[in-house]
C-alpha positions in Angstrom: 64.4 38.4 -13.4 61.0 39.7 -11.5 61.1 43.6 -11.0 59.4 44.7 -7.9 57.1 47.4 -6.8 59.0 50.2 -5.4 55.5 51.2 -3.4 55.6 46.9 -2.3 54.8 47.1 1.1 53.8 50.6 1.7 50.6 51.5 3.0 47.9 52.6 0.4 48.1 56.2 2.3 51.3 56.4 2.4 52.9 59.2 0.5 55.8 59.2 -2.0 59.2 60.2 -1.8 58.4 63.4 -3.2 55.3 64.3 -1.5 57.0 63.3 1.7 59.9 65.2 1.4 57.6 68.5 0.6 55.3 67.6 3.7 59.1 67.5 6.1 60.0 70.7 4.7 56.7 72.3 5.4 56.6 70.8 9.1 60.8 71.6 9.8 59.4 75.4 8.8 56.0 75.1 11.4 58.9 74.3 13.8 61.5 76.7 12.6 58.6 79.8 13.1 58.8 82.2 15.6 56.5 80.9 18.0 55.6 77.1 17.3 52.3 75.6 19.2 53.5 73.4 21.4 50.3 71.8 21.6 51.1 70.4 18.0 54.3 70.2 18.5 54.5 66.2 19.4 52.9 65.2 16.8 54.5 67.3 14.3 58.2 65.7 15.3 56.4 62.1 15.4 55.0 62.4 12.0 58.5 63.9 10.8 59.8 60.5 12.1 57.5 58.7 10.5 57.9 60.6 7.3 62.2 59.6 7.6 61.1 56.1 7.9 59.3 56.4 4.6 61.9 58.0 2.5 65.0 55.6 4.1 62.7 52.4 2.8 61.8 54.0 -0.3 65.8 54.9 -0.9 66.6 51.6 0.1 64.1 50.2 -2.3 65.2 51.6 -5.2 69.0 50.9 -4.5 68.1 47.4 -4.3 66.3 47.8 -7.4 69.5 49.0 -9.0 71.3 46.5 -7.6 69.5 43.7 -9.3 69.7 46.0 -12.8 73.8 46.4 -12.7 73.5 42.7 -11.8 71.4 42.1 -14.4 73.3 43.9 -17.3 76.6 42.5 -15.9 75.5 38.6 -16.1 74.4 39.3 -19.5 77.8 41.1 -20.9 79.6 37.6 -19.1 77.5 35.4 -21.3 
């Protein structure tokens, strides 16, 4: 059984689940203040997309990766 890289196709820059989590919560706040600049406020929401894509494939990653582990541990209790 191969294990994969849970960062496997992710760009070298781009963040973990963690980090971007903590960088959506600082940018839903920006937005949430009194007076946002609209000027940034674009390309805050993009990068908050951007950011959702990152932690749905990293969530998807590792429930794959759990997948193959039950799988895993199942075939071996059959044998």
């Amino acid at each position: 059984m191969s294990t994969e890289d849970p960062a496997v196709g992710a760009g070298a820059d781009e963040p973990g689940y963690a980090a971007a989590m903590a960088e959506l919560e600082q940018i839903l706040e920006e937005l949430e203040g009194e007076d946002p600049d609209v000027d940034v406020l674009a390309g805050r929401v993009e990068r908050a997309a951007t950011l959702i894509e990152i932690c749905r494939r990293r969530i998807t990653n590792a429930g794959i990766q759990v997948e193959r582990v039950v799988a895993a541990l199942e075939s071996d209790t059959e044998t």
